[in-house]
C-alpha positions in Angstrom: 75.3 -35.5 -62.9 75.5 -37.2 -66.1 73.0 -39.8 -65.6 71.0 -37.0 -64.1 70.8 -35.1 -67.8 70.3 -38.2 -69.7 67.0 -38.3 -68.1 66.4 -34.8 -68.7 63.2 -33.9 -71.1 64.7 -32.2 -74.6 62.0 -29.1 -74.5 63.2 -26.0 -72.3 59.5 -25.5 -72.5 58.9 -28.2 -70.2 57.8 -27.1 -67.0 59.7 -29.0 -63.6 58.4 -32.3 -62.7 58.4 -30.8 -59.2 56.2 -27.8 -60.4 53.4 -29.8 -61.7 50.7 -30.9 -59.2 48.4 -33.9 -58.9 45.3 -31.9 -60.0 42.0 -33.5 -61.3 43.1 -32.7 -64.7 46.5 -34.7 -64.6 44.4 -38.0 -63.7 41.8 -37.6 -66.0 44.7 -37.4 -68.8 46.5 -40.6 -67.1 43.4 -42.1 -67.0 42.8 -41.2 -70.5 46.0 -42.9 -71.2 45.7 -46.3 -69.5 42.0 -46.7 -71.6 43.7 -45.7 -74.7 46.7 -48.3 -74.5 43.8 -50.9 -73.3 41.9 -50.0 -76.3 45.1 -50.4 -78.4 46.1 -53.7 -77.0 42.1 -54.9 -77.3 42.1 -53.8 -81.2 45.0 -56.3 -82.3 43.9 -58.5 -80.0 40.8 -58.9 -81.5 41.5 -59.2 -84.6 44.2 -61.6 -84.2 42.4 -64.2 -82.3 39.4 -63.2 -85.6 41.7 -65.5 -87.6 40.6 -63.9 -91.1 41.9 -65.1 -94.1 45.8 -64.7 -95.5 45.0 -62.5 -98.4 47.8 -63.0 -101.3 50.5 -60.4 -100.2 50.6 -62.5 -97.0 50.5 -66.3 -99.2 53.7 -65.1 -101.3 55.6 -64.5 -98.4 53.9 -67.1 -95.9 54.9 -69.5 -98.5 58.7 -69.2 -98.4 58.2 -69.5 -94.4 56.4 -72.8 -95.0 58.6 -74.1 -97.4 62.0 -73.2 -96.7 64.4 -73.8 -94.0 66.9 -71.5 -92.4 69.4 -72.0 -95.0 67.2 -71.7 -97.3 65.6 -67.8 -96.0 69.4 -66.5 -95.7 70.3 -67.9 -98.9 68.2 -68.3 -101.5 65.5 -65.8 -103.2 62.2 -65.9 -101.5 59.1 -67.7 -103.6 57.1 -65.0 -105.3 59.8 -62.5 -105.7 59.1 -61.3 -101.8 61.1 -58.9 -99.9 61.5 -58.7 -96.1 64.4 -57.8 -93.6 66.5 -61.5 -92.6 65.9 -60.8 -89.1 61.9 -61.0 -89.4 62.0 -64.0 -91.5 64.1 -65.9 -89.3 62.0 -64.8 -86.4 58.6 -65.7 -88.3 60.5 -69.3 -89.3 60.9 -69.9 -85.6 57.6 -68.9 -84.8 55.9 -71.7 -87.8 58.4 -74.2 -86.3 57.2 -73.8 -82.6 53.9 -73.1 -83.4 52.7 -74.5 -87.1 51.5 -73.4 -90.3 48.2 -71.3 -89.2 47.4 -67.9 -90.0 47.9 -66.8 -86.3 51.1 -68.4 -85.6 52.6 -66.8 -89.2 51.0 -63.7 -87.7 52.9 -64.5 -84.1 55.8 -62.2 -84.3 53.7 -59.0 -86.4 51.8 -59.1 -83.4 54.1 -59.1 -81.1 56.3 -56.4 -82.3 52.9 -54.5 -82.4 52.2 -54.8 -78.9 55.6 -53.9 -77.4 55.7 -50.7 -79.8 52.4 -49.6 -78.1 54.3 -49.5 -74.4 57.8 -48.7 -75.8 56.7 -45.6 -77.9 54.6 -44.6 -74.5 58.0 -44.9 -72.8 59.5 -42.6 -76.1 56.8 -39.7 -75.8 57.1 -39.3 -71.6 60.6 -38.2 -73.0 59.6 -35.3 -74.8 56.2 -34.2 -74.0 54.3 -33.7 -71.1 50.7 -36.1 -70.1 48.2 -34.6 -72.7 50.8 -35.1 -75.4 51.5 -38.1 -74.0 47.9 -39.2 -74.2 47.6 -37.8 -77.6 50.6 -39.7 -79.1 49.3 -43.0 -77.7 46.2 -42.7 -78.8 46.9 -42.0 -82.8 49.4 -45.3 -82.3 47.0 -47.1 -80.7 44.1 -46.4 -83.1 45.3 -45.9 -86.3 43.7 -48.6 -88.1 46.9 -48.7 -90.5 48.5 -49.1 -87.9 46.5 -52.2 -85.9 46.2 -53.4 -89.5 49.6 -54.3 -89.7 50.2 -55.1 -86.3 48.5 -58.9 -87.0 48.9 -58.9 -91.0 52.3 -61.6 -92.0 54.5 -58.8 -93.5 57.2 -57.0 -92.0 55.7 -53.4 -91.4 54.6 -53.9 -87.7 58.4 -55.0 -87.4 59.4 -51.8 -89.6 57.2 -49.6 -86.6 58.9 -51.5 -83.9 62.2 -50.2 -85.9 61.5 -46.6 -86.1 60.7 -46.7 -82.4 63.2 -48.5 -80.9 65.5 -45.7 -82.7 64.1 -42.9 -81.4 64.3 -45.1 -77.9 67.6 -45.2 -78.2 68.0 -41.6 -79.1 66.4 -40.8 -75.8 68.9 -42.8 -74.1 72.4 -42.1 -75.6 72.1 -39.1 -77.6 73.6 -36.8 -74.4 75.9 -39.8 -73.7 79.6 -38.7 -74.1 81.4 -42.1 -72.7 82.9 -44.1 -75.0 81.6 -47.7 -73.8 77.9 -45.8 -74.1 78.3 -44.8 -77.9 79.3 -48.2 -78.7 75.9 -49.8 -77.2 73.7 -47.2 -78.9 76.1 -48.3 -82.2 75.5 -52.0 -81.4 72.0 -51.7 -81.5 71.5 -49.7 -84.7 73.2 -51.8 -86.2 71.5 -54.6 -85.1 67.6 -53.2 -85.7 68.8 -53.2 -89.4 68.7 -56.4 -89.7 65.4 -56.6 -89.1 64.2 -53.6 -90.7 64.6 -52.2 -94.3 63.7 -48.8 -93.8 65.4 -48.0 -90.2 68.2 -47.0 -92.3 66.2 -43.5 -93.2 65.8 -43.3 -89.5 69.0 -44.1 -88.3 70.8 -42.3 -91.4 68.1 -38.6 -91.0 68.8 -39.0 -87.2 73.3 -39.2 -87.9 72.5 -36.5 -90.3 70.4 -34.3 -87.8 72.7 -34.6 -84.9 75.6 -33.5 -86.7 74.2 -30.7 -88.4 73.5 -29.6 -84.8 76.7 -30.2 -83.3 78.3 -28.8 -86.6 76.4 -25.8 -86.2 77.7 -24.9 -82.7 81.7 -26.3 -84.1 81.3 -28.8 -81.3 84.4 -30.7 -82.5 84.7 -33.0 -79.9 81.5 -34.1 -79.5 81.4 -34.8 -83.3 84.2 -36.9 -83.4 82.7 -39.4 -80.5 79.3 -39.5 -82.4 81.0 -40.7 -85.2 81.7 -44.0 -83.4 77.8 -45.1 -83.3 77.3 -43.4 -86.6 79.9 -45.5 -88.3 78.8 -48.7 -87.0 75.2 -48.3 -88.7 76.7 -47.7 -91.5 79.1 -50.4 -91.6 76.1 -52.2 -90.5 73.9 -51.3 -93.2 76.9 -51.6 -95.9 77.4 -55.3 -95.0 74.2 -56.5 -94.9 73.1 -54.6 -98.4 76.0 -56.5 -100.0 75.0 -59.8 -98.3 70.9 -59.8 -98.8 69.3 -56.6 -99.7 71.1 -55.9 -103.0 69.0 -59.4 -103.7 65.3 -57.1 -103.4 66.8 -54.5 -106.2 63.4 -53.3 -107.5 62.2 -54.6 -110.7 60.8 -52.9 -113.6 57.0 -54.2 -113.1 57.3 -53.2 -109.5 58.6 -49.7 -110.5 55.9 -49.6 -112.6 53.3 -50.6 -110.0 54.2 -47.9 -107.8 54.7 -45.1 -110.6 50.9 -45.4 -112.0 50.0 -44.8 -108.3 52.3 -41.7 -107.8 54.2 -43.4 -105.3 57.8 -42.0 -106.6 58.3 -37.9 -106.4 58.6 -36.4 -109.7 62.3 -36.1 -111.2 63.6 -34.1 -111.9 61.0 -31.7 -111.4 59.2 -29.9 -114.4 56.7 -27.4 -112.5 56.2 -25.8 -108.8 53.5 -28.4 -108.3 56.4 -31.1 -108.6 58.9 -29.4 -105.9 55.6 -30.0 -103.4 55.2 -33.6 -103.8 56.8 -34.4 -100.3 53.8 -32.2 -99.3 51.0 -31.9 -101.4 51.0 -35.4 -102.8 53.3 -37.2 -99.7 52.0 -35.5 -96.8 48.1 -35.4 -97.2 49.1 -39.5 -98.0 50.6 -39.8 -94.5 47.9 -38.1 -92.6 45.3 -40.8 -94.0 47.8 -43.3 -94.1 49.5 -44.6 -91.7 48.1 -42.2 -89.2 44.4 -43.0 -89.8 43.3 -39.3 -89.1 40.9 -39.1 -91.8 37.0 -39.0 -91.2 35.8 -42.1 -93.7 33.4 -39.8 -96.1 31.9 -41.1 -99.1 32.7 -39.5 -101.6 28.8 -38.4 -103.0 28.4 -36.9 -99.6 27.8 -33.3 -99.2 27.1 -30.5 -96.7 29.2 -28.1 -94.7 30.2 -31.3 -91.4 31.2 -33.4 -94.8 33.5 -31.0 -96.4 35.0 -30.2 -92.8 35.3 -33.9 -92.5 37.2 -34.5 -95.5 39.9 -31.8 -94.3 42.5 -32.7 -92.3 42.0 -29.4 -90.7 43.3 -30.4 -87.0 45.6 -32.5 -87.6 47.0 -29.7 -89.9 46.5 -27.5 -87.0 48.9 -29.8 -84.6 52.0 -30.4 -87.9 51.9 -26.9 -88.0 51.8 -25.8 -84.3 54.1 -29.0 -83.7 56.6 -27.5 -86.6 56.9 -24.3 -85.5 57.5 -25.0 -81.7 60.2 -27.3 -82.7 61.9 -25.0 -85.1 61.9 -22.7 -81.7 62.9 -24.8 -79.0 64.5 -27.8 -79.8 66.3 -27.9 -83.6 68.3 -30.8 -82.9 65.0 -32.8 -82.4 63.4 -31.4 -85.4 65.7 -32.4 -87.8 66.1 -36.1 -86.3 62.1 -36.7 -87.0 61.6 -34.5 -90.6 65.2 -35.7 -92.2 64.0 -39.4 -92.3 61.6 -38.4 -94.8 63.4 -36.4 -96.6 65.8 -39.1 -97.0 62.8 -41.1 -97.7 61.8 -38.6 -100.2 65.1 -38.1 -101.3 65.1 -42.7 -102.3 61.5 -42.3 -104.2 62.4 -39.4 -106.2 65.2 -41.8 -107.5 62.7 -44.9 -107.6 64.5 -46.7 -105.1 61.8 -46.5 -102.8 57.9 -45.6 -103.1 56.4 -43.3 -100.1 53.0 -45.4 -100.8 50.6 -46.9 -98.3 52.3 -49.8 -95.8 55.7 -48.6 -97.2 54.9 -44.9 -95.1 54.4 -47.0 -92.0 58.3 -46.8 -90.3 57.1 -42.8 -90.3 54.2 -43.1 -87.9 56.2 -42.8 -84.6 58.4 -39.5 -86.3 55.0 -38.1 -87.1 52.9 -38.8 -84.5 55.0 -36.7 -82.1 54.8 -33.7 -84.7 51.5 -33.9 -84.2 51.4 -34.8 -80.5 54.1 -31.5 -79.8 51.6 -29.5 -81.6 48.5 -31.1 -80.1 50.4 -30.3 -76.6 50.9 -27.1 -77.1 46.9 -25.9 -78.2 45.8 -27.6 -75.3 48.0 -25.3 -73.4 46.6 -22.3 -74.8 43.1 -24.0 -74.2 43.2 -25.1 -71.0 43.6 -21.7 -68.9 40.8 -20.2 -71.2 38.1 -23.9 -71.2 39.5 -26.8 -69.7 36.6 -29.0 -71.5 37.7 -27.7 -75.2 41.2 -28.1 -74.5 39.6 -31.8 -74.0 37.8 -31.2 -76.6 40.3 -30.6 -79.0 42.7 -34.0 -78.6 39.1 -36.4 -78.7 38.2 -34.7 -82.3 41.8 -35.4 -83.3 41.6 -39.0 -82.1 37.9 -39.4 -83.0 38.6 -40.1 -86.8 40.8 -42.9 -86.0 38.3 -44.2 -83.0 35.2 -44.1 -85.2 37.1 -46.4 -87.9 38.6 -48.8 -85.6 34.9 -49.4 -83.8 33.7 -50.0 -87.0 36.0 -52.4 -87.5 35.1 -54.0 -84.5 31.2 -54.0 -84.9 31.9 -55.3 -88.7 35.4 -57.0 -88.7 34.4 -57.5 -92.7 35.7 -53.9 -93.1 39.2 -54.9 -91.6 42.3 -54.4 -94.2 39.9 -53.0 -96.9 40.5 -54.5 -99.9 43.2 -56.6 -98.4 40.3 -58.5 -96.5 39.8 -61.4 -98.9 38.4 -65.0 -98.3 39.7 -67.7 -99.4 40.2 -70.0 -96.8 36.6 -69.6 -96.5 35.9 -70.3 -100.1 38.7 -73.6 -100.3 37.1 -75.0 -97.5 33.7 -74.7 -98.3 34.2 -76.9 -101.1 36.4 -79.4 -99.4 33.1 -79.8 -96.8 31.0 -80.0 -99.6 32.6 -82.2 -102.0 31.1 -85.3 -103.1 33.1 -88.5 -104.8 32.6 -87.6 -108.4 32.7 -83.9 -108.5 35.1 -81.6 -110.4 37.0 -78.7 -109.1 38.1 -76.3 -111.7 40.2 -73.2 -110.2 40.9 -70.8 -112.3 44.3 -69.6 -113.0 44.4 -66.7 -110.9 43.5 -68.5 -107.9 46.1 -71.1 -107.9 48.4 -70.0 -105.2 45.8 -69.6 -102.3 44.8 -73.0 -103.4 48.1 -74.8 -103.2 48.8 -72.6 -100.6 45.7 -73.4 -98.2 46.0 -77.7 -99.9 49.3 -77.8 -98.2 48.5 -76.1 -95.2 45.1 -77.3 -94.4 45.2 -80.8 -96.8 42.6 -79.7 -98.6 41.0 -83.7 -99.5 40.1 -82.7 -103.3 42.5 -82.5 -106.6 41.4 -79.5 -108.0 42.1 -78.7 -111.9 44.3 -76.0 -112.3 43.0 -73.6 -115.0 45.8 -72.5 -118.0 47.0 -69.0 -118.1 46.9 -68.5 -121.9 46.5 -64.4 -121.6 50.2 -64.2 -123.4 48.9 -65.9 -126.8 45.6 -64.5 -126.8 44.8 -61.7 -128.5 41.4 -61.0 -127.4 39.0 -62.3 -125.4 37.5 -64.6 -128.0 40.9 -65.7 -128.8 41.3 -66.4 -125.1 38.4 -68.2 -124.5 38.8 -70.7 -127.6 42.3 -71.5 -126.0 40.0 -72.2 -122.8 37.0 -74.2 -124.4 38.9 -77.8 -124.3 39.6 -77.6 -120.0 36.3 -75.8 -119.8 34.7 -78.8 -121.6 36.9 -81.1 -119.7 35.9 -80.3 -116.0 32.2 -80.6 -117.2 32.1 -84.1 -117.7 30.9 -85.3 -114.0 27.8 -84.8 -112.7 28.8 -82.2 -110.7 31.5 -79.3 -111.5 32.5 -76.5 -108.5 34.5 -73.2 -110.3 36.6 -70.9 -108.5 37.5 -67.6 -109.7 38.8 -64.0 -108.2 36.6 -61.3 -109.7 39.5 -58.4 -109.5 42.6 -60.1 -110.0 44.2 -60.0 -113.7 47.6 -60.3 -113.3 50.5 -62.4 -111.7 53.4 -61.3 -109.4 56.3 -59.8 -111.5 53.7 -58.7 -114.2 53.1 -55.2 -115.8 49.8 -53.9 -113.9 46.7 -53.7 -116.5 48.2 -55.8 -118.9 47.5 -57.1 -121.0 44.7 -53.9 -122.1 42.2 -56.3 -123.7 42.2 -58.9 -120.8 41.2 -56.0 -118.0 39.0 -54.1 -120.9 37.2 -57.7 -121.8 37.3 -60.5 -118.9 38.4 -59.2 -115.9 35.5 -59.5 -113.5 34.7 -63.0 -114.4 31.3 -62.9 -116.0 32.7 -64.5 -119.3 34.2 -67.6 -117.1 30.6 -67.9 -115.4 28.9 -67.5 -118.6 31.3 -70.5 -120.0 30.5 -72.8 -117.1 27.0 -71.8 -116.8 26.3 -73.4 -120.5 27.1 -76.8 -119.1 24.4 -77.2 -116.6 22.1 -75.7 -113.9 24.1 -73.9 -111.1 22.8 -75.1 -107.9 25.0 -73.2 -105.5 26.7 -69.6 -105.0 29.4 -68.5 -102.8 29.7 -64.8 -103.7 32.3 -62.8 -101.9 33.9 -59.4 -102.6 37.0 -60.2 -104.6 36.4 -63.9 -105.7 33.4 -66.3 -106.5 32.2 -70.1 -105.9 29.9 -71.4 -108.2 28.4 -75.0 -108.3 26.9 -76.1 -111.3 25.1 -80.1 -111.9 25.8 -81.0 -115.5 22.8 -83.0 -117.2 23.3 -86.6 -118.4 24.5 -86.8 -121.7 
């Protein structure tokens, strides 16, 4: 009997398995299903085996994996002043060892935990909602381009999804359970996912929080007192391995200041009405873009009536809402395990402990995709007695944002990442084909880690001069540039002189963003540089991508 209501489904609205009937419609959903989780498994695919270029969030970090052995990822301070969960690092370590120092196998174990959160979350939704939300849920995962983004990118965040999942597996499974020797496995594995994950402790700590509200609410005693066990371990969990590794990450001022120029922390405390509806004016129209992806990509000059309906996040408002509601009505308990996460989330970047910006938001995907998917669920529903093919209808424009981006993606995987999409594998080894005995290589100073980075990796044949960073005892540009002439002068003395520079990049990891004023006001962009170089001879070759440039330039004979 027991075993019997673990398997039960959550949502008294649920109809009886043994009440719903093969129809037409039921396969075309399942079939719906099967293509989507194809199409999700074909995007990360794809762009795994595309091999693009580490971009330099993924050098900092890939660095310390290259470098450092085991002892050295538990014990020391990662290169770059990088963050990520033990468990992924030693994971990732393994992965270099076994399989070397290439882009894919540092992107080996991203991808993986992206795959299996694909068929485990499908596993998760068949829990709580019937085939359409099912499909619906699937789909948004599977699509998302945040979301396939991170699934082959070497950080931890497709780990982080795989966390936030695997928790709201094991909900499924124990959260009825009652047996002693039961509480303790679903404790044993929280506790264990936290190793590998930073933020499951907002999932793990909103769903303790949400289960005992419920059970308090209904002065279930008993029940309380045995949920305790699993809740305890987690925490015991969590205390010991903050104490041990994370206190290390403590946020420092420059990355508090990063994130607070881009609104990433909630106002506190709050000074207006507009503040108290951060977590939804400012957080939640951020999570619907991103990580969900359910956005229509409009420019921005656009216009017309299809535009501005494009640039509203009118369904997928529709299905929160509906989703919300139905929740609040049927199943509480459930409610308050997916929405207290980010409250707690909320609750971290209102004491800048953690920002709710961009990849940070991703461990919330799964809790909101099912909002979305219960609400989805329930307007096809309504839909479907009135016209089955809008009911249809209804789920493809909610996935169709997410679709339309990811085949662009395909058709022109230059778009991948966005700005994170850089290029400078291509550009390092484009000059190591084309080098000649005699030529100079002058990289300037804020492209010096992908080029040690991709020398050591690669074994890139050329010494390249490193460029000086002298932005901290300049005062100006002209300033700056005086400091440069002598090196400038220097790498023109051979016939032929190659120049690497990044076009956007002004400042260094554990810098103030846009500082110094002058240096983004006056040289940033790079034109100065070129200028520089292009007064010592004729440039006979351009490599011109979007974030960085190669320039060749033959110097006369003096």
């Amino acid at each position: 009997m027991l075993a019997h209501l673990v398997r039960t489904p959550v949502f008294v609205y649920k109809e009886p398995v043994a009440a719903v009937a093969k129809t037409k419609a039921d396969a075309g959903w399942k079939w719906m299903l099967w293509v989507l989780l194809g199409l999700g498994v074909f995007l990360r695919v794809f762009h795994y085996v595309d091999n693009r270029s580490l971009w330099l969030d993924e050098i900092y970090l890939a660095s310390s994996l290259v470098n450092m052995d085991f002892a050295g990822l538990v014990l020391s301070d990662l290169e770059y002043q990088q963050k990520a969960p033990l468990g992924f690092l030693l994971l990732c370590k393994v992965a270099v060892l076994i399989l070397g120092k290439s882009e894919m196998a540092l992107r080996f174990v991203p991808l993986v935990c992206g795959l299996l959160s694909l068929f485990l979350f499908q596993s998760v939704c068949k829990y709580f909602l019937k085939l359409p939300g099912v499909t619906v849920a699937v789909g948004i995962l599977a699509l998302a381009p945040p979301l396939v983004y991170h699934t082959v990118e070497i950080k931890q965040y497709s780990t982080e999804l795989l966390a936030s999942i695997l928790c709201l597996y094991l909900y499924t499974r124990f959260h009825r359970r009652q047996e002693i020797s039961s509480l303790v496995l679903w404790g044993c594995w929280g506790a264990l996912i936290i190793w590998f994950s930073f933020a499951s402790i907002f999932v793990l700590a909103g769903m303790a929080m949400g289960i005992f509200l419920y059970h308090l609410s209904r002065k279930e005693w008993k029940i309380l007192l045995r949920l305790s066990l699993p809740f305890l371990m987690w925490g015991c969990s969590f205390a010991v391995n903050y104490l041990l590794f994370t206190y290390k990450h403590a946020d420092s001022a420059w990355l508090i200041h990063y994130f607070k120029i881009r609104s990433g922390f909630m106002p506190f405390p709050p000074e207006s009405v507009r503040d108290l509806l951060w977590p939804i004016r400012k957080g939640g129209n951020r999570l619907i873009r991103f990580p969900l992806g359910l956005l229509w990509e409009v420019p921005e000059t656009a216009t017309g009536f299809w535009v501005y309906f494009l640039k509203k996040p009118l369904i997928p408002l529709i299905c929160i809402g509906t989703g919300l509601l139905l929740l609040l009505k049927k199943d509480r308990k459930f409610l308050l395990v997916l929405l207290l996460p980010y409250f707690l989330a909320v609750a971290a970047s209102a004491l800048e402990k953690y920002p709710l910006y961009e990849r940070l938001t991703v461990f919330l995907a799964p809790l909101l995709i099912l909002i979305v998917a219960v609400g989805c669920e329930r307007v096809i529903q309504m839909l479907q007695p009135v016209n089955k093919k809008a009911a249809v209808l209804f789920s493809l424009l909610l996935l169709g944002a997410p679709f339309w981006t990811s085949a662009k993606q395909i058709i022109d995987p230059s778009l991948f990442g966005g700005f994170k999409k850089a290029y400078y594998r291509e550009a390092l080894l484009l000059i190591n084909n084309q080098f000649k005995e005699g030529d100079a290589v002058y990289v300037y100073w804020n492209m010096v880690t992908p080029y040690r980075f991709y020398k050591q990796t690669y074994g890139l044949t050329y010494d390249a001069s490193v460029g000086s960073d002298v932005r901290g005892i300049s005062r100006n540009s002209a300033e700056y540039f005086t400091r440069l002439g002598p090196e400038i002068k220097s790498a023109g003395t051979g016939k032929r002189v190659w120049l690497l520079y990044s076009k956007n990049r002004g400042v260094k990891i554990g810098e103030f963003d846009q500082q110094p004023a002058w240096y983004f006001r006056e040289v940033i962009g790079g034109e100065k540089l070129y200028q520089k170089f292009a007064a010592l001879g004729k440039e006979i070759y351009v490599y011109d991508a979007p974030e960085l440039k190669v320039c060749l330039f033959e110097i006369p004979s003096q």
